[in-house]
C-alpha positions in Angstrom: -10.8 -7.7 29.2 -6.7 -7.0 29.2 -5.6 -4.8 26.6 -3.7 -7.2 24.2 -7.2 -9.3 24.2 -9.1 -6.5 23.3 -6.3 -5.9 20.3 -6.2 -9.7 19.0 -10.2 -9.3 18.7 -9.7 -6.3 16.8 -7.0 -7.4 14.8 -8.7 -10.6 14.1 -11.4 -8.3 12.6 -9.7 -5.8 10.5 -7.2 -8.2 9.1 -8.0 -9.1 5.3 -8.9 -12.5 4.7 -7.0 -12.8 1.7 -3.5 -13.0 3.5 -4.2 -16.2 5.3 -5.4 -18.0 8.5 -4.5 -15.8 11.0 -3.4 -17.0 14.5 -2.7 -15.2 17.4 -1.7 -15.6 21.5 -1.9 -12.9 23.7 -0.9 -12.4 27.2 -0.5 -9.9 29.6 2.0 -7.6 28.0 1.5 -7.8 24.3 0.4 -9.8 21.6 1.7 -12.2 18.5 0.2 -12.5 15.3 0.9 -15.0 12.5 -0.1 -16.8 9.8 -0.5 -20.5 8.4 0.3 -23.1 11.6 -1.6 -23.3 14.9 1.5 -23.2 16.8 3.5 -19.7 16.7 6.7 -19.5 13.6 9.7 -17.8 13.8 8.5 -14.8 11.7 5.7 -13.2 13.2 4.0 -9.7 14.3 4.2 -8.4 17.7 3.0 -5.4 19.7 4.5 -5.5 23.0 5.3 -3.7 26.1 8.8 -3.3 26.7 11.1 -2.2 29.1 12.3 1.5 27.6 15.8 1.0 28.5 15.9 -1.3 25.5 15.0 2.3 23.9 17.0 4.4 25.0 18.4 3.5 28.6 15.9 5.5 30.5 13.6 4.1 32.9 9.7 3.6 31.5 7.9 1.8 29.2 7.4 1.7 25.7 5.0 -0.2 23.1 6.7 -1.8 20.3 4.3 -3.1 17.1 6.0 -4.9 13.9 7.6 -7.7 12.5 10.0 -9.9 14.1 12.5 -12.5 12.7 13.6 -14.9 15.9 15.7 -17.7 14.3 18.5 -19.0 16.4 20.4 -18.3 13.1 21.6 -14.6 13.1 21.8 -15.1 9.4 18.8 -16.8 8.6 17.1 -12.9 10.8 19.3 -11.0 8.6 18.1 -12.7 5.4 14.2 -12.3 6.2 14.9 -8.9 7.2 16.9 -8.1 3.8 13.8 -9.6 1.3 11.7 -7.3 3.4 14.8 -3.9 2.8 14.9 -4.2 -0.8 11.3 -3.7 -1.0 11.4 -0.7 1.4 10.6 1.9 -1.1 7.3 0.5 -1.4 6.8 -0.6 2.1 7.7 2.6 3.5 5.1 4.5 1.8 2.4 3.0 3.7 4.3 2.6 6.9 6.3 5.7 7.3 9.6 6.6 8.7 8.3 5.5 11.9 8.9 2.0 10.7 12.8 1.0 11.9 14.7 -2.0 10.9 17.2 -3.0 13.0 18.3 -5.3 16.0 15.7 -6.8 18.2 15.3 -4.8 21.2 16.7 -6.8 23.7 18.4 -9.8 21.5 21.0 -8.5 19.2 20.9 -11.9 17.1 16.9 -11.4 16.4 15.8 -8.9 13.5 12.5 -6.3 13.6 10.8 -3.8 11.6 8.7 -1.1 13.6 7.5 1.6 15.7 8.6 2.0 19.1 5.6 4.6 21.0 7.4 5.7 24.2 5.2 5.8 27.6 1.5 5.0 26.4 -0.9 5.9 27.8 -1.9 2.2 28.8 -5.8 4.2 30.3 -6.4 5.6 27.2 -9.7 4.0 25.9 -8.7 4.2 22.3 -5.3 2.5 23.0 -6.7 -1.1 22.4 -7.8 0.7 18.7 -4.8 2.7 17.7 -2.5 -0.8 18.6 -4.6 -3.0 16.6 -4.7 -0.5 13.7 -1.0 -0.2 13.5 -0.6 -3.7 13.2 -2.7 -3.7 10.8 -0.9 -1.7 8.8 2.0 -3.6 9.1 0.2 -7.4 8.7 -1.2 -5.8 5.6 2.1 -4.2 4.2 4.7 -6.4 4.9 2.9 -9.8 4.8 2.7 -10.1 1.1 6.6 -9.6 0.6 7.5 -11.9 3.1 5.0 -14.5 1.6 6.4 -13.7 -2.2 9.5 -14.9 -1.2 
């Protein structure tokens, strides 16, 4: 089993019921997770191996796991993203200053909130775990804002 399998199966376990159908695709280098249509939205979850020079133009990989907002509309990113800001006291609690909001890493017009892990350690056994937990926490934190809206 790939690793981003493994994580949509736990992920598809641990996530709480109450926040919706979830839906997921993975693939070989990371996974999406959303809720309500079959086919994938706009606003979405992702963890997902990226090239680090996104990071901080060194040569590597890193593991990214959060929220995304991908409309072609820069504005339409930047208003999702601010609904999600002005709640950041209470988001930020259970997410930690680990969680950044900023630019997309690699698309400057798409919008993200979340933790960048620099070189992991992708033969770790407890990988899989730790990846699925984190986006967890964010499914389970940031979810109910964005569905208040």
């Amino acid at each position: 089993m790939q690793l981003f399998d493994e994580v949509g199966e736990l992920v598809r376990t641990m996530a709480p019921d109450e926040l919706g159908d979830v839906q997921m695709r993975s693939h070989r280098r990371g996974l999406k997770v959303w809720f309500g249509p079959t086919s994938p939205i706009k606003e979405h979850y992702e963890a997902q191996l990226i090239p680090r020079r996104h990071v901080d133009r060194t040569d590597g990989l890193a593991l990214e796991i959060g929220f995304h907002a991908e409309h072609k509309d820069e504005t339409e990113n930047d208003a999702v993203i601010g609904v999600l800001l002005a709640a950041k006291k209470r988001w930020q609690r259970e997410l930690g200053a680990e969680a950044e909001s900023g630019a997309f890493l690699g698309n400057d017009g798409w919008r993200r909130i979340s933790d960048i892990w620099l070189e992991p350690d992708l033969d770790d056994p407890e990988l899989g775990f730790e990846i699925a937990s984190r986006l967890v926490d964010y499914l389970t934190t940031l979810e109910p804002i964005r569905q208040s809206r």
